[in-house]
Backbone as XML, in Angstrom:
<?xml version="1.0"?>
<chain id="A" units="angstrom">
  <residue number="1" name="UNK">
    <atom name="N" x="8.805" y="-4.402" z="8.399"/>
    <atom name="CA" x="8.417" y="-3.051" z="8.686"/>
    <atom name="C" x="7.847" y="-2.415" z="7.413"/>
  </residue>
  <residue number="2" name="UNK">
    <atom name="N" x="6.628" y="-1.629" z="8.027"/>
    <atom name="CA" x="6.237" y="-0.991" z="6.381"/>
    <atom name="C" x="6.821" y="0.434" z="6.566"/>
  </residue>
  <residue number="3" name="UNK">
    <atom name="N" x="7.370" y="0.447" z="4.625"/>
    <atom name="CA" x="8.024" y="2.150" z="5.017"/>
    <atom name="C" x="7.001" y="3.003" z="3.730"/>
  </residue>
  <residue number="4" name="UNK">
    <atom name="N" x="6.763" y="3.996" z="3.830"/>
    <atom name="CA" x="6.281" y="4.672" z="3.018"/>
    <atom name="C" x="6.856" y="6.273" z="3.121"/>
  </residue>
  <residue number="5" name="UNK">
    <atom name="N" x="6.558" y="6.750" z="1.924"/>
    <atom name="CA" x="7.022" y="7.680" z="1.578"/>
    <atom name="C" x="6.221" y="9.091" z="0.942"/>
  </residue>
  <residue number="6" name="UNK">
    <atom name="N" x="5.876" y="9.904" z="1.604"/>
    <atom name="CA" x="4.705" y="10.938" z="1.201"/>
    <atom name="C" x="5.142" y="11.371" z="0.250"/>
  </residue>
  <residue number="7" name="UNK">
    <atom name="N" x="3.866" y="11.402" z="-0.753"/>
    <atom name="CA" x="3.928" y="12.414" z="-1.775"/>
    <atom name="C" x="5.537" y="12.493" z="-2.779"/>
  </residue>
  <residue number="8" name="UNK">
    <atom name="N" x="5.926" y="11.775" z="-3.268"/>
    <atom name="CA" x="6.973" y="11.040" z="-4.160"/>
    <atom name="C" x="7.171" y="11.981" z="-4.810"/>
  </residue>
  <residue number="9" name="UNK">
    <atom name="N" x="8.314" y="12.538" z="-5.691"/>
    <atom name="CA" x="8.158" y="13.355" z="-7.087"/>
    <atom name="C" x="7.561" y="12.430" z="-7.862"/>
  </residue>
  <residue number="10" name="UNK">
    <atom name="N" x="7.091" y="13.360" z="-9.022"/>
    <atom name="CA" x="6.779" y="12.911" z="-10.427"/>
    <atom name="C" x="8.055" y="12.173" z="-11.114"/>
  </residue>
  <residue number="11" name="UNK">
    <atom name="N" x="9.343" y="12.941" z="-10.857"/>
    <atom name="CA" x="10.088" y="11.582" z="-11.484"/>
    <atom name="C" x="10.839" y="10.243" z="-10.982"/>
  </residue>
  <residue number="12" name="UNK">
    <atom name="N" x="10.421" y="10.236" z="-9.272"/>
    <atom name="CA" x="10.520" y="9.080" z="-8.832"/>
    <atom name="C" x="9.478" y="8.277" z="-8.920"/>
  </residue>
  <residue number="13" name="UNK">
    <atom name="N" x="8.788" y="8.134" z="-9.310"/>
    <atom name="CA" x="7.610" y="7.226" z="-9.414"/>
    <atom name="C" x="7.850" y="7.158" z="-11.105"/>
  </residue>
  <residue number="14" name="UNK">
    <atom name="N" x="7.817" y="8.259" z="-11.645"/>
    <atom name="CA" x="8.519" y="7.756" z="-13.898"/>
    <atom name="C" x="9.885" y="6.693" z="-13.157"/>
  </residue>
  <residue number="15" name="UNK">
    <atom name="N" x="10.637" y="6.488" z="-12.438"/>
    <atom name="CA" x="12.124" y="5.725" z="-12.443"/>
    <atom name="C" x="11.405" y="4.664" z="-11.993"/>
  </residue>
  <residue number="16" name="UNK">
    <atom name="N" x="10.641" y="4.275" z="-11.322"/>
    <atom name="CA" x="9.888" y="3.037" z="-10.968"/>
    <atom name="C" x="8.976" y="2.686" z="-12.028"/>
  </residue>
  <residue number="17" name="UNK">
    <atom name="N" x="8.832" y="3.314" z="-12.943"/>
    <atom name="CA" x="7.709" y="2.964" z="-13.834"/>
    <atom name="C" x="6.400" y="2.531" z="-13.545"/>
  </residue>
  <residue number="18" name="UNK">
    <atom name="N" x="6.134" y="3.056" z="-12.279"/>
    <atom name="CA" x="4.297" y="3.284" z="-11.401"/>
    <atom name="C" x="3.424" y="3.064" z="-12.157"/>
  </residue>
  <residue number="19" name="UNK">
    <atom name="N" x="3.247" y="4.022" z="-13.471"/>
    <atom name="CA" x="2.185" y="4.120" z="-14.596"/>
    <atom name="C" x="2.324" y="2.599" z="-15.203"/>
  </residue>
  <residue number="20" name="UNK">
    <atom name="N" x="2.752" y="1.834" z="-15.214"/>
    <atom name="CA" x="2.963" y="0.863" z="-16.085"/>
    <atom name="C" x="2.438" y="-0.299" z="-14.778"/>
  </residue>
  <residue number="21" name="UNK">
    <atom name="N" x="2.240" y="-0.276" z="-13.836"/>
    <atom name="CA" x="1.861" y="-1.132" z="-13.004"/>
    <atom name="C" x="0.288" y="-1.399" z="-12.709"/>
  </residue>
  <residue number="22" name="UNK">
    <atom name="N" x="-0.366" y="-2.598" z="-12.754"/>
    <atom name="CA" x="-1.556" y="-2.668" z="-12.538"/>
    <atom name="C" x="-2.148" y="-2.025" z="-11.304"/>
  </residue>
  <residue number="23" name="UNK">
    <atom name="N" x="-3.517" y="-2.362" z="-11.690"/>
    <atom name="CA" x="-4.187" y="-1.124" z="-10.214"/>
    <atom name="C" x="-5.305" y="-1.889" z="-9.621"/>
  </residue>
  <residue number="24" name="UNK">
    <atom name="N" x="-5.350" y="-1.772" z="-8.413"/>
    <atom name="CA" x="-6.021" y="-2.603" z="-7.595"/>
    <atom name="C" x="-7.208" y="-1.984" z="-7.080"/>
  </residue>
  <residue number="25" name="UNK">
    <atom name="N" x="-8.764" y="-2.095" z="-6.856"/>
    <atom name="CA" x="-9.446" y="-0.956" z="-6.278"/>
    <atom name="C" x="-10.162" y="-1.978" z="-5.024"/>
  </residue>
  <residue number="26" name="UNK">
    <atom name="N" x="-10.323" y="-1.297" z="-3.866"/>
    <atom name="CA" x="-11.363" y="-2.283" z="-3.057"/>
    <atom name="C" x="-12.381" y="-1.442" z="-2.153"/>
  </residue>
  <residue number="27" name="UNK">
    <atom name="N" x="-13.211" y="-1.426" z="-1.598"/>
    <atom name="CA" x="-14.410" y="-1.122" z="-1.205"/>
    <atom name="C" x="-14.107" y="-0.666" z="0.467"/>
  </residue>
  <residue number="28" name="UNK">
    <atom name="N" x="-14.744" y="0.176" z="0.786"/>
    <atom name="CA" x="-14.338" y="-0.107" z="2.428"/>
    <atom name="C" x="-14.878" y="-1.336" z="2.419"/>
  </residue>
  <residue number="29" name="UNK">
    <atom name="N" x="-13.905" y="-2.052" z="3.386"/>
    <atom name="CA" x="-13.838" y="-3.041" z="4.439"/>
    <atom name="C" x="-12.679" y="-3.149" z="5.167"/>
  </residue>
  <residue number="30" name="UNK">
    <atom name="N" x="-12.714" y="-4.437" z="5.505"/>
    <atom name="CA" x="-11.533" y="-4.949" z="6.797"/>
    <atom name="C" x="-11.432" y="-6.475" z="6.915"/>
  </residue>
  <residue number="31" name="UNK">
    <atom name="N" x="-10.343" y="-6.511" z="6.582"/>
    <atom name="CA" x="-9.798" y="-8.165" z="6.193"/>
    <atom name="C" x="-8.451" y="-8.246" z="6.481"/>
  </residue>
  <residue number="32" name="UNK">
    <atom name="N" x="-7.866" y="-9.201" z="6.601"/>
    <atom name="CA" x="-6.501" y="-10.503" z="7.417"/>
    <atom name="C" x="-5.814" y="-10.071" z="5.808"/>
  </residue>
  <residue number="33" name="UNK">
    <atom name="N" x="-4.790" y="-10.192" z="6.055"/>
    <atom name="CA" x="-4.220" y="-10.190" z="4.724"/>
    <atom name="C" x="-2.436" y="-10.327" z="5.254"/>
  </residue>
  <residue number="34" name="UNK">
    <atom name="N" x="-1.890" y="-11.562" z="4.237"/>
    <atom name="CA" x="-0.315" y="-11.983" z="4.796"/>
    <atom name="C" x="0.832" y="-11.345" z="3.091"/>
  </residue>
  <residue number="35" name="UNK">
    <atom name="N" x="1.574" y="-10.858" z="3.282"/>
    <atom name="CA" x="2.470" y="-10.739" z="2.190"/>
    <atom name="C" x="3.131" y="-11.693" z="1.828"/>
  </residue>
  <residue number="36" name="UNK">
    <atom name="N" x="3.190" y="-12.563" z="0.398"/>
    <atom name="CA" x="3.432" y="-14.039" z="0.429"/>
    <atom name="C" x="4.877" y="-13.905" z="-0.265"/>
  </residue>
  <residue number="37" name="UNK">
    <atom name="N" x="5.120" y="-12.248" z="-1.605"/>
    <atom name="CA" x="6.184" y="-11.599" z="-1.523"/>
    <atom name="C" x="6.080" y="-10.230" z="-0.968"/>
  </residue>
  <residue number="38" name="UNK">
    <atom name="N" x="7.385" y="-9.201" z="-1.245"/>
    <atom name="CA" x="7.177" y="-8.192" z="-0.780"/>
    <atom name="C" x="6.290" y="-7.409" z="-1.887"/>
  </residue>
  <residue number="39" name="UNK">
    <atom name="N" x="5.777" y="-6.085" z="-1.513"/>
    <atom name="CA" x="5.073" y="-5.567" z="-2.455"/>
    <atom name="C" x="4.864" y="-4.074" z="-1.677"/>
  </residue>
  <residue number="40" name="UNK">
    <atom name="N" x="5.607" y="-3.024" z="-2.881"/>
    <atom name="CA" x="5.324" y="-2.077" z="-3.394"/>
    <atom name="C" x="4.045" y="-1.158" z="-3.830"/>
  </residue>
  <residue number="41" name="UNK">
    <atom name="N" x="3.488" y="-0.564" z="-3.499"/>
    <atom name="CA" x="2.127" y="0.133" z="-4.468"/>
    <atom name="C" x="2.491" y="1.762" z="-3.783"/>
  </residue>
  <residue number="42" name="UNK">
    <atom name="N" x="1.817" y="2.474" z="-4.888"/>
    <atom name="CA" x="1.416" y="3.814" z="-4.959"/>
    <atom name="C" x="0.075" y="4.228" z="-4.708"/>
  </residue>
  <residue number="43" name="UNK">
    <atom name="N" x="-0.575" y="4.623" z="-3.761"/>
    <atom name="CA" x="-1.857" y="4.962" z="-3.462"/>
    <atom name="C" x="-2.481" y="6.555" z="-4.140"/>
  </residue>
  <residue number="44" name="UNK">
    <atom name="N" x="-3.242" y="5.824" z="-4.903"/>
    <atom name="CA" x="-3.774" y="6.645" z="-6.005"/>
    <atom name="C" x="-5.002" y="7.499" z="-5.534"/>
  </residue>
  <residue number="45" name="UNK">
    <atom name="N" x="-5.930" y="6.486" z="-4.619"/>
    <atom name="CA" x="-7.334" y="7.339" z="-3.929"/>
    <atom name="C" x="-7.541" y="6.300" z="-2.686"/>
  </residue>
  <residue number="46" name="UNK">
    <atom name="N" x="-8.175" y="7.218" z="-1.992"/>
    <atom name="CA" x="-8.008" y="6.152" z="-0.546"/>
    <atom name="C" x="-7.311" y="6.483" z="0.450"/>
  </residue>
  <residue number="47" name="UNK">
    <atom name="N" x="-7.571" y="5.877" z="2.260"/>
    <atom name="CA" x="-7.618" y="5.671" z="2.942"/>
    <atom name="C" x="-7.411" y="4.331" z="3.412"/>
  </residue>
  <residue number="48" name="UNK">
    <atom name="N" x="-6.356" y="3.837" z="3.958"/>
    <atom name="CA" x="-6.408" y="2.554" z="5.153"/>
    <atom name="C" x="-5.659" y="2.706" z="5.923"/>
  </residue>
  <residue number="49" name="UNK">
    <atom name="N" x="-6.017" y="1.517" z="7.060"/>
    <atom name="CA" x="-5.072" y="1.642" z="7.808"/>
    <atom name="C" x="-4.229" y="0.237" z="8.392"/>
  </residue>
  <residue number="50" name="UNK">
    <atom name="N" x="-3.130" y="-0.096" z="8.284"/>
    <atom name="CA" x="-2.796" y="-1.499" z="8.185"/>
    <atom name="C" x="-2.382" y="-1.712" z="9.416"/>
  </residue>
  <residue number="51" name="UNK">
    <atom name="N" x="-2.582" y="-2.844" z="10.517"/>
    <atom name="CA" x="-2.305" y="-3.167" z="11.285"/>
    <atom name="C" x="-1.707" y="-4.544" z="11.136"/>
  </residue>
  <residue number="52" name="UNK">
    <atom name="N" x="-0.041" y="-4.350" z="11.371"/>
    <atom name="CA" x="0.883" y="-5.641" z="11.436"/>
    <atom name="C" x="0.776" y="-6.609" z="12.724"/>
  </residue>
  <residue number="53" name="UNK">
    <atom name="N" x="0.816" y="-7.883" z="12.726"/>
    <atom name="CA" x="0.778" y="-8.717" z="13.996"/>
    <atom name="C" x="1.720" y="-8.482" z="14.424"/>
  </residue>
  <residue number="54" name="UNK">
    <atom name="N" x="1.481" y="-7.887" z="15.952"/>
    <atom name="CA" x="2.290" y="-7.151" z="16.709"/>
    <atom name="C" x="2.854" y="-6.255" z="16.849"/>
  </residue>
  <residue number="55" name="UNK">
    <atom name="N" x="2.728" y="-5.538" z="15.865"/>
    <atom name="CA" x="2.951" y="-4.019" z="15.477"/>
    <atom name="C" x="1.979" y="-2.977" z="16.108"/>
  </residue>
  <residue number="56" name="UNK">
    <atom name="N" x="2.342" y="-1.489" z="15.898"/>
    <atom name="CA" x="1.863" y="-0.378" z="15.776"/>
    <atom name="C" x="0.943" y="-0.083" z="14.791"/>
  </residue>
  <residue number="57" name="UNK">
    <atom name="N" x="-0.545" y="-0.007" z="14.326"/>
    <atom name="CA" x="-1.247" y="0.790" z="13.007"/>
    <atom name="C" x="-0.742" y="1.587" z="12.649"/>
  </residue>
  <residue number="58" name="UNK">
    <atom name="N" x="-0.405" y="1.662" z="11.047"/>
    <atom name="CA" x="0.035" y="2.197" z="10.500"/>
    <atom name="C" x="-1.078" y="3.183" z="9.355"/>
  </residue>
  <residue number="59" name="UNK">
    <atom name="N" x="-1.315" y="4.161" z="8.766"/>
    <atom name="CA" x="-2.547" y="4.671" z="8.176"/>
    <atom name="C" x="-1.517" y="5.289" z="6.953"/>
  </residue>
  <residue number="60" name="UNK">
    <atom name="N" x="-2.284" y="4.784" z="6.018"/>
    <atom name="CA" x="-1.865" y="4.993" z="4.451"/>
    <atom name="C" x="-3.308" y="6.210" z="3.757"/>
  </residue>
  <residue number="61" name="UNK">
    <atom name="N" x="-2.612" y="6.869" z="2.917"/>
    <atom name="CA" x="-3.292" y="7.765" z="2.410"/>
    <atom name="C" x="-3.072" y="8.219" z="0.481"/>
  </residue>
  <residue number="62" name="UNK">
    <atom name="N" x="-4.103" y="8.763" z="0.322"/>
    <atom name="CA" x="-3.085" y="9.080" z="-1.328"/>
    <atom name="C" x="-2.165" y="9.917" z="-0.800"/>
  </residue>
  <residue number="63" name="UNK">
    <atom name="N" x="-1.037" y="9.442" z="-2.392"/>
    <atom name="CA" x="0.108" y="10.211" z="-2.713"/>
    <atom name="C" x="0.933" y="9.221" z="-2.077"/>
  </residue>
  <residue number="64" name="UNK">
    <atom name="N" x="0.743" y="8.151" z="-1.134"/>
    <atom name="CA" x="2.009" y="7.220" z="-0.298"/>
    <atom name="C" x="2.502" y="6.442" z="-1.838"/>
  </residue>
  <residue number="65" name="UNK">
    <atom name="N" x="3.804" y="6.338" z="-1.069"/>
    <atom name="CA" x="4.668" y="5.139" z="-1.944"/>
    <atom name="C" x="4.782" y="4.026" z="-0.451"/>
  </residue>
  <residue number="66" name="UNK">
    <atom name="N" x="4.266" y="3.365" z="-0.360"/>
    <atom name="CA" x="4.730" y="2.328" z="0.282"/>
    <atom name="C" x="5.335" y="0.863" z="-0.129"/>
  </residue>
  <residue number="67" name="UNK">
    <atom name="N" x="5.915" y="0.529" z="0.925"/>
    <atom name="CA" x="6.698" y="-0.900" z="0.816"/>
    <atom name="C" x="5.826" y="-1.980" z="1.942"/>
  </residue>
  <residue number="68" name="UNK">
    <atom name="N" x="5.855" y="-2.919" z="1.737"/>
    <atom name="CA" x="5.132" y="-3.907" z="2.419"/>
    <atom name="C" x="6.456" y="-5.399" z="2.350"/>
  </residue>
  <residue number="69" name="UNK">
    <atom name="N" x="6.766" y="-5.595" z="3.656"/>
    <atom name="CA" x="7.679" y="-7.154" z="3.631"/>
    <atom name="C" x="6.695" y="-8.170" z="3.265"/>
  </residue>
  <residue number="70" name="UNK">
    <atom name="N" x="7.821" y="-8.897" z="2.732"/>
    <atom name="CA" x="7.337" y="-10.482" z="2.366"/>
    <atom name="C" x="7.283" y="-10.960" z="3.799"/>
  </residue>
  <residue number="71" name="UNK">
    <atom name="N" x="6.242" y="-12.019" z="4.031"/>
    <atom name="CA" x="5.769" y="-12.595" z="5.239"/>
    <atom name="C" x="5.084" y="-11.937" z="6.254"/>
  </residue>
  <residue number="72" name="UNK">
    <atom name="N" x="4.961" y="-10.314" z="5.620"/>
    <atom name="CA" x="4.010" y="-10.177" z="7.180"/>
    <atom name="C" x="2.497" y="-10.377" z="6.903"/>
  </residue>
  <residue number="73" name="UNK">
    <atom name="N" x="1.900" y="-10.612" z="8.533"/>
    <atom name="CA" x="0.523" y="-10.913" z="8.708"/>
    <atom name="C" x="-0.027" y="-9.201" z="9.020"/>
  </residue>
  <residue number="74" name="UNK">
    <atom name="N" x="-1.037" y="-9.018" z="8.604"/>
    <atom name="CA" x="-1.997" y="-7.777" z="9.276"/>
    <atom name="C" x="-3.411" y="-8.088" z="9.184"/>
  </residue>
  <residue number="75" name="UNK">
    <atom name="N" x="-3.794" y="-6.860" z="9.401"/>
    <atom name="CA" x="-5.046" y="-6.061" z="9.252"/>
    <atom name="C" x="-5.720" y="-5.064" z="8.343"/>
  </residue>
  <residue number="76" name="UNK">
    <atom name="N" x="-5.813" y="-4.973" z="6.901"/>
    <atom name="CA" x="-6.549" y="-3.927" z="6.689"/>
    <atom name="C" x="-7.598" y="-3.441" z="6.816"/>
  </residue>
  <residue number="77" name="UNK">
    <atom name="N" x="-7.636" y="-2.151" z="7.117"/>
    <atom name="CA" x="-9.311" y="-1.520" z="7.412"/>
    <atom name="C" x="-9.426" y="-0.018" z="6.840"/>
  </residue>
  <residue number="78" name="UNK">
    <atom name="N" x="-10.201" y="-0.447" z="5.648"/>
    <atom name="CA" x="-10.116" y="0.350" z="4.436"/>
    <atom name="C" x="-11.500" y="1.588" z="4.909"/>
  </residue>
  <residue number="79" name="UNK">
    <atom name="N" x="-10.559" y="2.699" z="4.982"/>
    <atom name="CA" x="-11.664" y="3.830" z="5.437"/>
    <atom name="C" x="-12.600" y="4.656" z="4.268"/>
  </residue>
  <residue number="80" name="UNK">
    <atom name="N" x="-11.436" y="4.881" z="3.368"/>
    <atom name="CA" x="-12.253" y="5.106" z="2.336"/>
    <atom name="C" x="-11.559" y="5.019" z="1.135"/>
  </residue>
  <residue number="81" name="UNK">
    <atom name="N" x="-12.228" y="4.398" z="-0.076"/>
    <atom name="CA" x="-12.277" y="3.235" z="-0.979"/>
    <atom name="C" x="-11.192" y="3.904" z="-1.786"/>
  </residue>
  <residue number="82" name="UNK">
    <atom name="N" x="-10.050" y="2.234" z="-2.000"/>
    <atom name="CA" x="-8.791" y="2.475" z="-2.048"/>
    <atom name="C" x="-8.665" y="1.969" z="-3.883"/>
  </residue>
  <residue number="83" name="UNK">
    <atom name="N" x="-8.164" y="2.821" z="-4.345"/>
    <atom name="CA" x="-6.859" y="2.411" z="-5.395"/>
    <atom name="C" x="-5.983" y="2.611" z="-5.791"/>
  </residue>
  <residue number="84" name="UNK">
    <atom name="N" x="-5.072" y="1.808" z="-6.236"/>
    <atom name="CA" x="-3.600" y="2.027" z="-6.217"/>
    <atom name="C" x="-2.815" y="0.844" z="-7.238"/>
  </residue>
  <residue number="85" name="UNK">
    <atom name="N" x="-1.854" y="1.660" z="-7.444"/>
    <atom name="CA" x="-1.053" y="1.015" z="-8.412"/>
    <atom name="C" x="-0.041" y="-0.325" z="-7.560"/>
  </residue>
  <residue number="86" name="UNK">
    <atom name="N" x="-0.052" y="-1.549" z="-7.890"/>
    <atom name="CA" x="1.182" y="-1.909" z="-7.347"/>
    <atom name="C" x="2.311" y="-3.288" z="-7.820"/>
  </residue>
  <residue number="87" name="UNK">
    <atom name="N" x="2.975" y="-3.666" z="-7.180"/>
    <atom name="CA" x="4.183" y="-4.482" z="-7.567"/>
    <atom name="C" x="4.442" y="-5.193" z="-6.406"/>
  </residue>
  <residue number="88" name="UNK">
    <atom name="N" x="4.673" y="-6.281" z="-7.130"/>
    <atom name="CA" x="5.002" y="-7.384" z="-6.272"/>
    <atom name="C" x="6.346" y="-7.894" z="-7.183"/>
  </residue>
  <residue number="89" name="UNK">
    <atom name="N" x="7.354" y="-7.943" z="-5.926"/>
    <atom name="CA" x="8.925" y="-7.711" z="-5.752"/>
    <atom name="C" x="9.464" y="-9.461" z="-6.049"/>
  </residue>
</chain>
């Protein structure tokens, strides 16, 4: 299950040490994508929307803290062009 979390304080994201995590940027598109661990990121700019196999779409935005499980399969379909900080667990 993905959980996310709107708009985080400033010092929950300093206790995770966010700033210190690499940053990922990608373009709109839409691509297959499997979690091989779990993984964490902070959405910095951007729009998507992730669709899990067999799941409900889920739509990520800035300011999310989300969580992503190890092993799931989806869908991203990047609305508008995403970057974000993240961690892999």
């Amino acid at each position: 299950m993905i959980t996310i979390k709107t708009d985080p304080t400033a010092d929950e994201l300093q206790a995770l040490g966010v700033a210190d995590w690499p940053i990922w940027t990608k373009e709109v598109s839409r691509f297959d994508w499997t979690y091989e661990t779990e993984e964490t990121c902070y959405v910095l700019e951007g729009t998507v929307t992730v669709t899990p196999e067999g799941a409900e779409p889920v739509t990520i935005h800035a300011g999310d803290l989300v969580t992503f499980p190890k092993g799931m399969h989806c869908i991203w379909d990047i609305s508008a062009p995403i970057r974000k900080h993240y961690r892999f667990d």
